[in-house]
Structure formats: C-alpha cells, structure tokens
C-alpha positions, -999 to +999 in steps of 0.1 A: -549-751-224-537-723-240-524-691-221-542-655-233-511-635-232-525-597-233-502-573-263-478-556-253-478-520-250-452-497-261-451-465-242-432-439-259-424-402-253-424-373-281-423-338-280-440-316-304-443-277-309-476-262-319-477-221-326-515-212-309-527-180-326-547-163-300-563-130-300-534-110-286-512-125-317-537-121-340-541-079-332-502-078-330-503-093-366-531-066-376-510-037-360-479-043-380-503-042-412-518-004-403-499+024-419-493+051-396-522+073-403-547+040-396-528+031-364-538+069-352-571+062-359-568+029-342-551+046-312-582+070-310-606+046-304-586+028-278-580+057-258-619+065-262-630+028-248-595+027-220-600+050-193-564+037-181-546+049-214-538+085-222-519+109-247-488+115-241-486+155-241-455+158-226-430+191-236-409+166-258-439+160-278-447+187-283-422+208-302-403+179-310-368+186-293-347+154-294-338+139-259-313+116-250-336+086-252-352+099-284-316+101-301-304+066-290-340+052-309-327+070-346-309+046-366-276+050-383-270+039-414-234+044-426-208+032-447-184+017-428-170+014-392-208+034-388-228+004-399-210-013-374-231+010-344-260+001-353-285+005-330-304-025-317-342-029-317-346-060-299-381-070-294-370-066-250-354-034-254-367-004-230-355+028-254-379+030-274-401+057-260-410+091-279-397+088-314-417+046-318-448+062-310-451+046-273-442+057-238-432+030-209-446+041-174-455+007-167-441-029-167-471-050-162-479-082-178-509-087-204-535-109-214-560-096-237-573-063-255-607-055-247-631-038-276-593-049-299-613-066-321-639-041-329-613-011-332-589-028-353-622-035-381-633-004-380-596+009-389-587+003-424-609+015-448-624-009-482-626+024-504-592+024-526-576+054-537-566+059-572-531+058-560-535+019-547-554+013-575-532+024-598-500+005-578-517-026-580-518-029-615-479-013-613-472-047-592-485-071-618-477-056-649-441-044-645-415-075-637-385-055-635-379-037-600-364-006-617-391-003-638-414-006-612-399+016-592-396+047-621-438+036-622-443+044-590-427+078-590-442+086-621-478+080-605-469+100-580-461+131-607-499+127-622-517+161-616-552+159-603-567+152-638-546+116-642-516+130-666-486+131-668-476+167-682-440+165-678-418+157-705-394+126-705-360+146-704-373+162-673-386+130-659-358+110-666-333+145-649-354+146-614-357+099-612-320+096-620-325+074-648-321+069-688-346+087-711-351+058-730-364+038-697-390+069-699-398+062-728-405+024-728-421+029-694-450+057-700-466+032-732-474+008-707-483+028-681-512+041-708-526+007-707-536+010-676-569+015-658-588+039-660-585+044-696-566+078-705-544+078-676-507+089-677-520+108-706-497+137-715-531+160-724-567+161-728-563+152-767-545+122-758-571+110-729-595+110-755-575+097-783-570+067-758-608+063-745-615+063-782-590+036-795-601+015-770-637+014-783-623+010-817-630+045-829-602+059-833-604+063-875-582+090-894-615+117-890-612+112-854-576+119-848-585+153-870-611+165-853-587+155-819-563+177-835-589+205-836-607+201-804-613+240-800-637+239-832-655+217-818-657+239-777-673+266-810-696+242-826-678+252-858-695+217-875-686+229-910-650+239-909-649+204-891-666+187-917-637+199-941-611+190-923-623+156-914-631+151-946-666+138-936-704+152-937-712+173-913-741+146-895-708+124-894-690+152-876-720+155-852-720+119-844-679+121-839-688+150-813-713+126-796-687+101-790-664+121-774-693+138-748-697+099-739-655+101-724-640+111-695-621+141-699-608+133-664-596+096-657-598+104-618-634+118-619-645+083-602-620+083-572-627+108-546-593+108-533-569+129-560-537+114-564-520+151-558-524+145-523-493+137-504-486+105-492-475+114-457-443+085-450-442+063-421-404+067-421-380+092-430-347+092-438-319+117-440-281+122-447-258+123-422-229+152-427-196+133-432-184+149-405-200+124-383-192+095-404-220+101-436-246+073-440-281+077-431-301+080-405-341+066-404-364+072-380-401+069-375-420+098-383-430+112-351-455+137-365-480+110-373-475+085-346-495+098-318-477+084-283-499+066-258-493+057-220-508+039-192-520+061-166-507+041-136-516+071-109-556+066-124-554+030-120-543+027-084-567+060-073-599+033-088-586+004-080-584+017-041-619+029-038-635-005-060-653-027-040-676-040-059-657-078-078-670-068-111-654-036-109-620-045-098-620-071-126-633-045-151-601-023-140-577-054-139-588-064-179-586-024-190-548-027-174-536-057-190-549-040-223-534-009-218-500-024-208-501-048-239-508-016-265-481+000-250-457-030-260-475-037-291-464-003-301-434-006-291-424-041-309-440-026-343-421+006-342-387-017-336-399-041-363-406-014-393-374+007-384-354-028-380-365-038-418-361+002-433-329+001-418-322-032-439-335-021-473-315+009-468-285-006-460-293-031-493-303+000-514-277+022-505-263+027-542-296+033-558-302+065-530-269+077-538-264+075-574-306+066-588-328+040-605-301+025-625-287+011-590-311-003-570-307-041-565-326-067-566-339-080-536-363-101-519-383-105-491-365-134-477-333-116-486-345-088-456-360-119-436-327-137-430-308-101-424-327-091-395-340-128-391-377-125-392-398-143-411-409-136-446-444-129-435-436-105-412-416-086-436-441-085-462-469-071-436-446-044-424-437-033-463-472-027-464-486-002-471-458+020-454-443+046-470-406+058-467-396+091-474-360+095-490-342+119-509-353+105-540-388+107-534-415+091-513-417+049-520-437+025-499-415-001-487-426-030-510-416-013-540-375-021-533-385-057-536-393-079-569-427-083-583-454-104-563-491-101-554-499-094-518-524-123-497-555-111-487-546-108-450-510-092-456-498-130-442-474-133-474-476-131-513-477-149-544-462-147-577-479-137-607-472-172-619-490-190-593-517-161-598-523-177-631-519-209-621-550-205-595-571-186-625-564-216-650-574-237-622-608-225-611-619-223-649-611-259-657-629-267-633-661-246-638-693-260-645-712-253-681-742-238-663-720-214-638-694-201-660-671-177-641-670-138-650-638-122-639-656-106-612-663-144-598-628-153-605-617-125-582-646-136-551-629-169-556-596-158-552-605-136-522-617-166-502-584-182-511-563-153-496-553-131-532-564-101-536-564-088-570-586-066-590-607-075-618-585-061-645-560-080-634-574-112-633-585-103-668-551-095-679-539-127-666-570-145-682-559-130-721-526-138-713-533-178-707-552-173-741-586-182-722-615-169-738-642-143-719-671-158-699-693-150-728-671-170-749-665-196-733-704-200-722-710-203-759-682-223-766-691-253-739-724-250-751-715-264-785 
C-alpha cells in the first residue's frame, strides 16, 4: 500500500517597497503645482476654515527688513569659490522662516488636512489667459530653446491690442540676440492663434484674418493700404484704386466689419498685465564675490503660523470628546501647512538656483548663450525626480535681469501632463493622435475637439489647434474628410 506523501512547501521570504499616495502626498504634490498668487488664495481659505492658523504680521513682514534668519534663506549664486557656499535647503532644515513664506512656532507631527481637498479645487482657475494660451502653442511649435525663449519675451512685448509694434533692431538690442533670429521668429509667431496676433498694425491684423479666409486678392491689399477712405465712406475713390466697381468695394468693406480689429477682444485678461515672479533674482556687487542671489518673492507669499497659545487656551477648557478631537485634527493640519510650505519654498529655490547656475552665460551675455537643458539634467543636480521638477517649473515665473521667464522656458520643448505629474514629447503627442484615429469607428469619427477629450483622460493637455496642427502634419485628413472618405 502506497504512502500519501503530502507536497512540500517552500517557505520563502521577500521584501518589497510600495510608494502609498495618500491624501497628505497628494495636496503636497498639488501645492508645488500653485504659482504664488494661487497658493495665497489657497492660504486664504485655510486660514478662513483653521481657527489654529494665523497671519504672520510680525514687524519683519511688514516693511520687509532682512533679519539674520531671512539672510541665511537667500541663495548665492556665484562663480567660483561662492558657488561652493551654497546654502542648503534640505527638506529637515529649520531656517526657512520669513523669506519661504512659512513661520515655525511649532514642531508637532501631522496626519491630515482637513477641508485640503476642497481648498486646493477651488484654487486654480480653468479660464486661460491669452498669455497661457499663447505659450502653449510657443511650447509645441518652436523646437529650439532659444527660439522659444526670444517667443516668450516677445509675447510678453504685445500691447493690449495683440501686436507687436516694435521694430526688430530694437527687439533684437533689448533680448540680446541677432536680428535675423527676429526676423525668422515673428513669421511664425503670426501663425498663431488668434488670427492677427504679433501683428505689427491694424493693416496687417486684417491683412492676416483675411488671407486666412482666402481673401486676400490684389483689391484687398489696396484698399488695406487705404484704410482711412474707407473710416470716410469714400466708395468711389476706392473703387479707383482697387480697380473694382464700387458694389465690389462695398462687399470688400463687409468683409473686413466681419474681423477682429483686436485679436485679444475674446480674453478678458490683457496680456499688458505684469506677470508678477515667484522668484527673483539679482547681481551681487563683486565686492562680495559677484554671482547671483535668488530668493522667493516675499511680497506675494503671504506667511502663515500655528497659533500654539489659541490651541492650548481651547484645548484646556474642551470637555466635550468631539471637541478635543475637532481641535486635535485642526492642529495636525495646521502643523502640516506650515511644513508643506516650508518644503515647497526649499524645493522651487533649490531648482531656480540650479537653472541659474546652468544658465549663467545666457544672463550674462543673452539668448545666443543659454544651453540646452533638460529636466532630468536639473533632476540629477539637486537629485529629485523629474516629476517634481517639471511641477515646480510650472507655472512659476522668475524674474531676472533679462526679463520675466517662467521656469520651464530654460528647458527643451515638451508638452505638460494634465496633472503637472511629467510631460511628453511632441513626438509621442503625435503618436497618441495617430493612434486614437486608427482606431476610430466609421459612425464616430473624431473632431479635434474629441481628440483633445481623449487626450485629457489620458493625462495631455493640449489645445485644439494644436492637436490640429499635429493632425496636418501626420497628413491626416479633417473629420469631415475623413467621414466621407470611410464612407466610400
């Protein structure tokens, strides 16, 4: 009789890591995405739901004088034996109190944000500017970093109508760069959208409105030419000159009341207004050892506290467990913000410091020497990861001696994720398009406007133009088209 010999079982032992993303990481994440003028907002409505926070109005804040702690948080850049003083913004470090936007009175531990959620939805706005609108499009269409870079100054020098008034020489005198990078740069820059941007006058703006919808003839351009015949309803001396009928003329005039004389009429925000910078960053005399010093800019960081004397005058006089725990969960929350703040503040002035230090010869000498760079380039420097990096470049603007940049613009061309969590090439951008249109069915064929829902879900944000643009490029026909096409 056979014996039943049970199997044998092998007991092993393995260790694994596994990164949980809980709430507190999650709003972290969200705070390093907020530009300075959305993490006030954010900071408002957490000192309106914490009785335990407060603003910090101390003297120092309020006329600005720089204290011993609030020198030791400015960061030198310099040249050589400076850059190797460099201040240190580990995440543990205590220093960081008036100029990062956050004040230490407390050193409790935290678990959770209460109302964090709510606050931090309620923070950043949907409703794009002209500027973003018009720096998205800068992102995709311009490969080359100087390029991009001379764009984005050049969108800031747009006056409130949406042109660009100044000539090239004087362009070319104030960026630092050739005239002949001008020159190739401002064409393109035409193309964008909305039609008649970057024009250099009203003529123009019309002249480019009308070329786009193909009427654009040789009358047109003359009666363009004599725009002030037409503010006098002058229709005959028009006629002559265009070489056309006067009805013609009066059609031609119809046309042009259908434009925009104003490319920025549909964005309510002008792109005149000043772009207030997250960080500055000065010269230091060279009788301190030159380089630069960057430093959070204090005037739009409003500094928050925990109110420690509040919490132990309540927390006396509770009796009731609901209340205590109430007052316990407020603490935690209050203590974590404070930290929060901190570790951002040492983050984005850890990575400007970097790109400066990268980018020193294109703030010394101009466009024609900034380098290339990427985001993992910054990444390994002040070893982060890439994601982190392209969250705090975000949307956060520098100001330099050279102008006001946001951060991303020192680093080569990509396309932002939908949650700030990394970015994509225009390549893959492309790739993703081609995709979801081979795979479309002939009774849903995808308008651009679908393409870009799809894309959203998928973590890329891009706008409708550009998934067009990319769409032409690939030589893929419109959704009209190809309905008609896959039809037959």
């Amino acid at each position: 009789m056979n014996q039943y010999t049970p199997p044998r079982l092998d007991l092993k032992q393995s260790q694994s890591q596994q990164l949980v993303m809980n709430q507190q990481m999650q709003q972290a994440i969200h705070l390093l995405q907020l530009s300075n003028i959305e993490l006030s907002e954010y900071i408002e409505e957490a000192l309106a739901e914490n009785p335990l926070l407060e603003r910090d109005e101390s003297k120092a804040s309020q006329d600005g004088d720089a204290t011993e702690n609030e020198r030791a948080d400015e960061q030198a850049i310099g040249n050589d034996a400076e850059r190797d003083t460099l201040t240190d913004f580990d995440a543990g470090s205590a220093h960081a109190d008036a100029s990062q936007g956050a004040s230490h009175k407390t050193s409790a531990s935290s678990s959770g944000v209460a109302g964090g959620d709510n606050i931090l939805e309620n923070t950043v706005s949907d409703k794009i500017t002209l500027r973003d609108h018009l720096t998205e499009q800068l992102h995709v269409d311009f490969k080359d970093t100087k390029d991009r870079m001379v764009g984005a100054i050049l969108i800031e020098h747009l006056d409130e109508s949406g042109y660009l008034r100044e000539t090239p020489e004087n362009l070319a005198e104030k960026i630092g760069c050739s005239i002949d990078r001008i020159n190739a740069i401002v064409p393109r820059l035409k193309q964008m959208d909305p039609t008649g941007i970057f024009a250099k006058d009203l003529t123009e703006c019309l002249a480019l409105q009308l070329d786009e919808k193909g009427l654009l003839g040789t009358a047109m351009k003359r009666l363009l030419e004599n725009l002030h015949l037409l503010g006098e309803h002058d229709y005959k001396a028009l006629a002559d000159i265009c070489g056309v009928e006067s009805d013609i003329v009066k059609d031609m005039a119809a046309d042009i009341r259908q434009l925009r004389p104003k490319p920025t009429i549909d964005f309510d925000h002008s792109i005149t207004q000043t772009v207030v910078p997250d960080v500055l960053m000065k010269k230091l005399p060279r009788e301190v050892g030159g380089g630069w010093k960057v430093e959070l800019n204090a005037d739009t960081l409003p500094r928050v506290l925990v109110n420690n004397e509040y919490y132990t005058t309540v927390l006396s006089k509770a009796v009731d467990k609901k209340d205590k725990s109430y007052l316990s969960e407020q603490m935690q929350a209050a203590s974590w913000l404070v930290r929060a703040l901190d570790q951002r503040a040492q983050t984005i002035l850890k990575t400007a410091a970097a790109i400066i230090e990268e980018q020193d010869p294109f703030f010394l000498y101009g466009i024609e020497f900034l380098r290339p760079l990427t985001l993992k380039d910054i990444a390994e420097e002040i070893d982060m990861h890439e994601s982190t990096i392209s969250r705090v470049t975000s949307n956060k603007y520098i100001g330099t001696p050279r102008g006001i940049f946001e951060l991303k613009y020192f680093f080569s061309s990509s396309i932002s994720s939908a949650d700030g969590g990394g970015a994509y090439s225009s390549e893959a951008v492309k790739a993703k398009i081609k995709t979801l249109i081979d795979q479309e069915d002939v009774k849903a064929i995808l308008s651009d406007d679908a393409i870009v829902t799809h894309l959203k879900a998928e973590g890329v944000d891009v706008a409708r133009r550009t998934v067009a643009k990319y769409r032409e490029a690939l030589n893929i026909p419109s959704s009209v088209q190809r309905r008609k096409i896959k039809k037959t």
